[in-house]
C-alpha positions as a Markdown table, in Angstrom:
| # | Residue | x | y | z |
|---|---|---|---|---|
| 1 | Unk | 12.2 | -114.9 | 15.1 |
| 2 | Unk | 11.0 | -111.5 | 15.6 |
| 3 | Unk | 12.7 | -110.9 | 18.8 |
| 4 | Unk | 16.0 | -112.1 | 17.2 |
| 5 | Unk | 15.7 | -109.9 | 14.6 |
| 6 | Unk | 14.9 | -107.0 | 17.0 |
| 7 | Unk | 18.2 | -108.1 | 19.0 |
| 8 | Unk | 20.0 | -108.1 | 15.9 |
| 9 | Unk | 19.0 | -105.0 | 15.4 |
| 10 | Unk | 19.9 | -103.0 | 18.6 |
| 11 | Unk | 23.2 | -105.0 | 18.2 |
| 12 | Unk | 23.8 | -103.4 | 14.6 |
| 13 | Unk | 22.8 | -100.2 | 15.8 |
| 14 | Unk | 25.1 | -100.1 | 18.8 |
| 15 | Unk | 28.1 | -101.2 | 17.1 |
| 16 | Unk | 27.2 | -98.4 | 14.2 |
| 17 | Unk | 27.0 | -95.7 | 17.1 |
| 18 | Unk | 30.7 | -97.3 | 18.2 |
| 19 | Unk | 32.3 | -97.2 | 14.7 |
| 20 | Unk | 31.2 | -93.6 | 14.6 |
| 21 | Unk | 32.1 | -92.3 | 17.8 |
| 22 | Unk | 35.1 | -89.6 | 16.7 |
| 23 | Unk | 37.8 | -88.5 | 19.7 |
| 24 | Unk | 40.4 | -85.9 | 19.9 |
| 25 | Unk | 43.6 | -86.8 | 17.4 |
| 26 | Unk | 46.7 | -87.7 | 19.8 |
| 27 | Unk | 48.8 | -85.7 | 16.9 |
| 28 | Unk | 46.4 | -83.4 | 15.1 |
| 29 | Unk | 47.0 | -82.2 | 12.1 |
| 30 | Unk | 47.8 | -78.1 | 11.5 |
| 31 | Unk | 47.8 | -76.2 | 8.4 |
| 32 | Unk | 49.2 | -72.2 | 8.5 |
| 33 | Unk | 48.9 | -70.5 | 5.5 |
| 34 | Unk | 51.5 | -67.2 | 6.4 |
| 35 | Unk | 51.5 | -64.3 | 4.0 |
| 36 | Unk | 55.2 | -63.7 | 2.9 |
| 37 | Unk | 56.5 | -61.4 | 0.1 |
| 38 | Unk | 54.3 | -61.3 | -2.8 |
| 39 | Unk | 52.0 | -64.7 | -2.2 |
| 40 | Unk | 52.1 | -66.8 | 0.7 |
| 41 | Unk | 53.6 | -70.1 | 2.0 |
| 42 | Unk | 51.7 | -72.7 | 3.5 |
| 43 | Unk | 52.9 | -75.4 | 5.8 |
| 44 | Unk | 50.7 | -78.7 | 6.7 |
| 45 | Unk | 52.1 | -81.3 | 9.5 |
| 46 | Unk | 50.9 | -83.4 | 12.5 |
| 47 | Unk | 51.6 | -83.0 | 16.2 |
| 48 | Unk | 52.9 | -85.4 | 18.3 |
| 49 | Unk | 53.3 | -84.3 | 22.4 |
| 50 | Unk | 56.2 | -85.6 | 24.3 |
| 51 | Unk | 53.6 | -87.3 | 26.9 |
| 52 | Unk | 56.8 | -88.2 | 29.2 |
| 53 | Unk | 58.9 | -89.5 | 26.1 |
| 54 | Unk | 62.0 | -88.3 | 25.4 |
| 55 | Unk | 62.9 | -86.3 | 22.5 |
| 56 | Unk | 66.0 | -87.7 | 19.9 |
| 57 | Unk | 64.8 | -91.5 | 21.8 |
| 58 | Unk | 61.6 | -92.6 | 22.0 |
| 59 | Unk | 60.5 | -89.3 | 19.2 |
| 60 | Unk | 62.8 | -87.8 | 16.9 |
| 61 | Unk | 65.8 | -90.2 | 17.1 |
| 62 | Unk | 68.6 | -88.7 | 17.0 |
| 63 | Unk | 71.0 | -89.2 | 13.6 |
| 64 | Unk | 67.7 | -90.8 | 11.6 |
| 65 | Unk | 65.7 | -89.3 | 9.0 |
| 66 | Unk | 62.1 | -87.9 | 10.2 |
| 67 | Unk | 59.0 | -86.9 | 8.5 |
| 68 | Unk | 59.3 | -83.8 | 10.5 |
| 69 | Unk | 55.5 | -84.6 | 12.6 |
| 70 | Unk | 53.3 | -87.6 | 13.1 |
| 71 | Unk | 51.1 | -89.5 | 11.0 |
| 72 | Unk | 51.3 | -88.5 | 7.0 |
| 73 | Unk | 53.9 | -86.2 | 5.6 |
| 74 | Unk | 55.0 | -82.7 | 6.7 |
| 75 | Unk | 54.6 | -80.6 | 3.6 |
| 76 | Unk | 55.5 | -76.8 | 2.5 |
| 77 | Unk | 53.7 | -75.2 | -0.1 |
| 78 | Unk | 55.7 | -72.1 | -1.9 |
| 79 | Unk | 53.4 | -68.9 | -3.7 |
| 80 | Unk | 56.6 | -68.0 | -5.4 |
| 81 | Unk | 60.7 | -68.8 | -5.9 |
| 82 | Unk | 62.0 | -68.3 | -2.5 |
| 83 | Unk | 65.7 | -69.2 | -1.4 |
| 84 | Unk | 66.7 | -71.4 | 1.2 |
| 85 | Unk | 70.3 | -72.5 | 1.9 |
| 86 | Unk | 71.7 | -70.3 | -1.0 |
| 87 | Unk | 69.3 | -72.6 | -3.2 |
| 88 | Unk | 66.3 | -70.9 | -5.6 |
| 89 | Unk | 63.4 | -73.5 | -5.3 |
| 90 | Unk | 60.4 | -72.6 | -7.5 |
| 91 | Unk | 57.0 | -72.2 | -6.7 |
| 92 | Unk | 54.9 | -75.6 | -5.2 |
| 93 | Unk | 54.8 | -78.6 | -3.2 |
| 94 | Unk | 57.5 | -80.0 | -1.4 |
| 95 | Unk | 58.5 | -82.3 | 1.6 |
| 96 | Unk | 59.6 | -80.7 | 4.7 |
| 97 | Unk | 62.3 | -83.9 | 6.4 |
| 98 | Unk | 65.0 | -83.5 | 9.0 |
| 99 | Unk | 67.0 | -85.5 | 10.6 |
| 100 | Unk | 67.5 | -84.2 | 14.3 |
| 101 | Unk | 70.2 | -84.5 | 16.9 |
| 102 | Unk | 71.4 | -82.9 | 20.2 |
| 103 | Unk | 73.4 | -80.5 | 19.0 |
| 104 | Unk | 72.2 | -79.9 | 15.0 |
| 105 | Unk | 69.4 | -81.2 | 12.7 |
| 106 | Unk | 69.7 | -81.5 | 8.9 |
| 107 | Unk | 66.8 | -79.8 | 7.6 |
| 108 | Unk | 65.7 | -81.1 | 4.0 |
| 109 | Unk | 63.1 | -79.9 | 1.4 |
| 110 | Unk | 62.3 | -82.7 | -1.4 |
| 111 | Unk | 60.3 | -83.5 | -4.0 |
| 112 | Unk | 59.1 | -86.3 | -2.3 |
| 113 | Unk | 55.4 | -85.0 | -0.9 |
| 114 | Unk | 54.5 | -88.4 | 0.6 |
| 115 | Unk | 57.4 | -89.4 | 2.7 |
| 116 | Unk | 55.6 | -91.3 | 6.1 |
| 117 | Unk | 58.7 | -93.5 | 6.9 |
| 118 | Unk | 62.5 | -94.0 | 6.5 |
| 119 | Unk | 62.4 | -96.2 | 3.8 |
| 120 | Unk | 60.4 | -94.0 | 1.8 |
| 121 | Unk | 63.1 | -91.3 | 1.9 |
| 122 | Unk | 65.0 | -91.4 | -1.1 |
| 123 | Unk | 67.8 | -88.4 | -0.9 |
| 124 | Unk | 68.2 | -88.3 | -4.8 |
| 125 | Unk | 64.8 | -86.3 | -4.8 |
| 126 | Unk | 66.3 | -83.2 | -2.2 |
| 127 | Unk | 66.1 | -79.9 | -3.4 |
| 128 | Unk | 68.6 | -78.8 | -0.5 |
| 129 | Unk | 70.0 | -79.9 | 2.3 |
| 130 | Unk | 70.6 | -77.5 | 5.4 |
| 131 | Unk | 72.5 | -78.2 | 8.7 |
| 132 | Unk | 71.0 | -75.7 | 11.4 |
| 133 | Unk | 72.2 | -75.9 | 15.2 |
| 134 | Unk | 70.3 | -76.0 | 17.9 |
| 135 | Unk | 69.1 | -73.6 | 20.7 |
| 136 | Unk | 68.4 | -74.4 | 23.6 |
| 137 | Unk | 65.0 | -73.1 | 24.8 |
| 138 | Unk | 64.2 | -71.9 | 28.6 |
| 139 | Unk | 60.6 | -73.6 | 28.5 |
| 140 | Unk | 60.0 | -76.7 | 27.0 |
| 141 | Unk | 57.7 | -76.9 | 24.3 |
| 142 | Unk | 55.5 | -80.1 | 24.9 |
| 143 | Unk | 53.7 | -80.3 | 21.3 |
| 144 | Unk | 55.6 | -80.1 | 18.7 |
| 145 | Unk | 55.4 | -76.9 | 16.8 |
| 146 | Unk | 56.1 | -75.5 | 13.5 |
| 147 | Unk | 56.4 | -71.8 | 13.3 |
| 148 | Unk | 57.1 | -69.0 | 11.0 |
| 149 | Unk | 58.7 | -66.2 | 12.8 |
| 150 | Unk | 60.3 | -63.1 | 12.4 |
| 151 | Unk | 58.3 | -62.3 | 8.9 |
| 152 | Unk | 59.6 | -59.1 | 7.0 |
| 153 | Unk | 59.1 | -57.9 | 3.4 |
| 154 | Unk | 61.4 | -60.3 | 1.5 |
| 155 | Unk | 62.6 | -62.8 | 4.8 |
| 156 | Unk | 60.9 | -65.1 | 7.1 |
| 157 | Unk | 62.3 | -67.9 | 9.5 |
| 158 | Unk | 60.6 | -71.5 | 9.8 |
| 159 | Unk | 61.1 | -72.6 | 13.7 |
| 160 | Unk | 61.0 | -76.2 | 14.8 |
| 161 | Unk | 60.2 | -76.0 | 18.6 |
| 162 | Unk | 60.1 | -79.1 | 20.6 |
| 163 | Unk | 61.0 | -79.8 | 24.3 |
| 164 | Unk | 63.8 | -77.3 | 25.0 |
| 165 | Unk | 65.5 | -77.5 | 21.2 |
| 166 | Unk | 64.3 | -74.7 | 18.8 |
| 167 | Unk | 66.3 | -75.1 | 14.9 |
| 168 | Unk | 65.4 | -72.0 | 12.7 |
| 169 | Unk | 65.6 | -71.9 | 8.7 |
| 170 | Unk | 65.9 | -68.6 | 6.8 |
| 171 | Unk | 63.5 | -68.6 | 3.9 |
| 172 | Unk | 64.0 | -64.9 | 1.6 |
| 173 | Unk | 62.3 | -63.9 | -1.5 |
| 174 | Unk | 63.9 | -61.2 | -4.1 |
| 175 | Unk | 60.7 | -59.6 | -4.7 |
| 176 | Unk | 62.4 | -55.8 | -5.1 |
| 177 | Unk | 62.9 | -56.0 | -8.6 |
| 178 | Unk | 58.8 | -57.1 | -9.2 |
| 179 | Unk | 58.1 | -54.2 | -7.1 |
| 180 | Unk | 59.9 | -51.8 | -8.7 |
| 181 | Unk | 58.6 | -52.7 | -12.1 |
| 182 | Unk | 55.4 | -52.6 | -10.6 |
| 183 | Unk | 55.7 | -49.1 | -9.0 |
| 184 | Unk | 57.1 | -48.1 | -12.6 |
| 185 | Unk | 54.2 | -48.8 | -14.6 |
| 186 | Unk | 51.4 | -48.3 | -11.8 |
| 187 | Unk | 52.8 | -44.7 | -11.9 |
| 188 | Unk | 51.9 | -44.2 | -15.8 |
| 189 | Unk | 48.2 | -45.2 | -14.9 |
| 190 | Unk | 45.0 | -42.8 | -14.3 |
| 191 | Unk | 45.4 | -42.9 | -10.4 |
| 192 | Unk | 48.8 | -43.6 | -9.5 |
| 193 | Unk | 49.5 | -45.4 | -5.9 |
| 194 | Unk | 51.1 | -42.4 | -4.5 |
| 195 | Unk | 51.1 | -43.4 | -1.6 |
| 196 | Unk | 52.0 | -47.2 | -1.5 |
| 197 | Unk | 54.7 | -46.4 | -3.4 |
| 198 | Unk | 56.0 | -43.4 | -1.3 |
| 199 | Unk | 55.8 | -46.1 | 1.5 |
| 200 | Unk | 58.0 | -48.5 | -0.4 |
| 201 | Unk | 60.5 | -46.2 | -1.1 |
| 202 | Unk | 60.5 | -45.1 | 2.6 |
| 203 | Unk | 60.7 | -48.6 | 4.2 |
| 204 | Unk | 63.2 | -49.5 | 1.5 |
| 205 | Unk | 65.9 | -47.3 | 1.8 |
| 206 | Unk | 65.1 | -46.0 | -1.8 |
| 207 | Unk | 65.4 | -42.6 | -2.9 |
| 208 | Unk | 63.6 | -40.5 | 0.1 |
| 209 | Unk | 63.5 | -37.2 | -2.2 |
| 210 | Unk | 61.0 | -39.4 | -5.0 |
| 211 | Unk | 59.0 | -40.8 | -1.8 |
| 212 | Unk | 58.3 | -36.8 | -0.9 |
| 213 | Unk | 57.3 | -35.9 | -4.2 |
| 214 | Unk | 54.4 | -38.9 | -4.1 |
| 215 | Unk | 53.9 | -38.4 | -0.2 |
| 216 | Unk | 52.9 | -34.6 | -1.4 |
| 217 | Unk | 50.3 | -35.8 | -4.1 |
| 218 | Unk | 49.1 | -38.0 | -1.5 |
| 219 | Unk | 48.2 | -35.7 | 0.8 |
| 220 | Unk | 46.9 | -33.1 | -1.9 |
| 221 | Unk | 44.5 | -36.4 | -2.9 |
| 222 | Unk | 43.7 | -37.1 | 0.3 |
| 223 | Unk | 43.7 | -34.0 | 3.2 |
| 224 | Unk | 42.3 | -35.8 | 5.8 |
| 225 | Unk | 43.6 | -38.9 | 5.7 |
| 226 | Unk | 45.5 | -38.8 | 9.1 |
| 227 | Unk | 47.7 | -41.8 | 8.4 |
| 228 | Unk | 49.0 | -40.0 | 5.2 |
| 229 | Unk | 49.9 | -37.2 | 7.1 |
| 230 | Unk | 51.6 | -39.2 | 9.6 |
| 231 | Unk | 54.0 | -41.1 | 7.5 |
| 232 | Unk | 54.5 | -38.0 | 5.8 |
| 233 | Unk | 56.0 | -36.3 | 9.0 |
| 234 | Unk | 58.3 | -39.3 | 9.0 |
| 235 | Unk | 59.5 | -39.1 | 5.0 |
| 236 | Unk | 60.4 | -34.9 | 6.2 |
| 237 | Unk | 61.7 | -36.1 | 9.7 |
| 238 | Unk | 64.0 | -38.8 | 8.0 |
| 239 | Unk | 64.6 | -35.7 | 4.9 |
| 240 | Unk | 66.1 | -33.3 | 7.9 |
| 241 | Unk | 63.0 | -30.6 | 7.5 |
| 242 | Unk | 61.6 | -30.8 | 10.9 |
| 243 | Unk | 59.7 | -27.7 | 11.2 |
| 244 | Unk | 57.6 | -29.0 | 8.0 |
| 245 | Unk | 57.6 | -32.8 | 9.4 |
| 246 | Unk | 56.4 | -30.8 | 13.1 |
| 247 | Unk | 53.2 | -29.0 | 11.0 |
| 248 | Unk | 52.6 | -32.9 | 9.3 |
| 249 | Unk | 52.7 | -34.9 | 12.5 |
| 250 | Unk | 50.8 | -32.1 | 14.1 |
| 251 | Unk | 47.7 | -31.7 | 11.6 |
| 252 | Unk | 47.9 | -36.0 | 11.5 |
| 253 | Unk | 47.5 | -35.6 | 15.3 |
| 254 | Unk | 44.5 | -33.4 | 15.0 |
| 255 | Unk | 42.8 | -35.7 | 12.5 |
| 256 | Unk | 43.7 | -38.4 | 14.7 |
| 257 | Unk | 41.8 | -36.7 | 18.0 |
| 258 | Unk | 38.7 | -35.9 | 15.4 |
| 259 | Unk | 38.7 | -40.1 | 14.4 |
| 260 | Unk | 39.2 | -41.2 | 17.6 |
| 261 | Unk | 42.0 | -43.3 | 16.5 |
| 262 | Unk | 44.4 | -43.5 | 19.7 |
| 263 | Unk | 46.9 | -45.1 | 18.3 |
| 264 | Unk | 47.5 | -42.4 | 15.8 |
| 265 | Unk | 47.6 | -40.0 | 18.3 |
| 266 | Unk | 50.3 | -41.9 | 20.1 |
| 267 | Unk | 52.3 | -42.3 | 16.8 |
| 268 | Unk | 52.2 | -38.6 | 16.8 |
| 269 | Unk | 52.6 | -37.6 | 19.8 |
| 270 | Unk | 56.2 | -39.7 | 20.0 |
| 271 | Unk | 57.1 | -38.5 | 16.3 |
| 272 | Unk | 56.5 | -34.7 | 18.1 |
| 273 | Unk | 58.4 | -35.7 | 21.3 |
| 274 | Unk | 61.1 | -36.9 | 19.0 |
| 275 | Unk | 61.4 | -33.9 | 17.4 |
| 276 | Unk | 60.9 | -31.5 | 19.7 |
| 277 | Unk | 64.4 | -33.0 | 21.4 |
């Protein structure tokens, strides 16, 4: 009895070890979390590989909805309203589904957070719905891959990338107006941000005579910030005074030697080339 409880034993115990034994997901799951406009966006999916299957047959039929990865849903989490398609979604949770072809997938964002099949699709819950074409890619992609690309102030692009097809939806955010109301009142406190909002203006195509005026106190707050001095060369360059943005970009470039920061010495030295022309 002893020794078949012992047996037992070593049995239970080795088919423990084997229920526990974890290996490498054949479509693991990714979450980015991108930083866009005022908040961010995150995106969570899983990653099928072609693994000699072909793409729009065997994966990703072609002209039939898709959960848009493997596994459990493909979801896209918004920090703020954001437009897509000419459509204002708010802030939250949604499905990310397509339904791909050769020439053109339908990309879809829903309500539906849970969708792991065809049948669970139900196109009464879409948000919007977005035709995209497709490019063809030089290289082919062999996992699939979810992307945001091309990520500016108040735009970003999603990218689909899978064997040599790449689709691309524009996501924008109007975050001007928040920004400008921010700037207002941030400029009636103790210690304005005179120069984040000089910056703003600059980068904005706002009024380039009100970014000077806060570029100034930010320099007269801060003398030896070199990167102040820098991007105040560029408000005077972009103004038309180049013998005051030459004196900026050349006292930034002299704070930049005495920090040892390179690439502010680079920055200056082409802002100097430029102007010198």
């Amino acid at each position: 009895m002893k020794r078949l409880f012992l047996a037992a034993l070593v049995l239970g115990s080795a088919m423990m070890a084997e229920a526990q034994l974890k290996t490498p997901a054949p479509s693991p799951l990714q979450t980015v979390k991108q930083e866009f406009a005022l908040s961010t966006v995150e995106l969570s999916y899983s990653r099928p590989s072609l693994r000699g299957r072909k793409l729009y047959v065997d994966l990703a039929p072609a002209g039939k909805v898709w959960r848009t990865g493997a596994n459990g849903a493909t979801t896209l989490t918004f920090g703020e309203e954001v437009t897509i398609g000419g459509v204002k979604i708010a802030p939250g949770k949604y499905g990310l589904l397509s339904i791909p072809d050769r020439k053109s997938w339908v990309l879809i964002i829903s309500k539906q957070t849970d969708v792991t099949s065809p049948a669970a699709y139900k196109a009464e819950q879409d948000v919007v719905r977005i035709p995209v074409a497709v490019t063809k890619t030089k290289n082919a992609t062999e996992t699939f891959t979810i992307q945001f690309a091309n990520v500016k102030a108040q735009s970003c692009e999603l990218q689909l990338l899978w064997d040599k097809s790449m689709v691309s939806l524009p996501i924008t955010a109007d975050i001007d107006s928040k920004i400008m109301a921010s700037i207002e009142k941030a400029m009636k406190a103790n210690n304005p941000p005179y120069f984040q909002a000089a910056m703003y203006y600059m980068d904005n195509g706002k009024d380039l005579n009100q970014a000077l005026e806060w570029f100034n106190k930010a320099v007269e707050a801060q003398p030896d910030a070199f990167w102040v001095q820098h991007q105040w060369a560029n408000c005077l360059a972009k103004l038309g005074k180049t013998n005051e943005a030459k004196a900026a970009a050349t006292r930034s470039r002299e704070l930049s030697l005495a920090a040892k920061n390179d690439d502010y010495v680079k920055l200056n030295d082409d802002l100097l080339k430029k102007l010198n022309k």
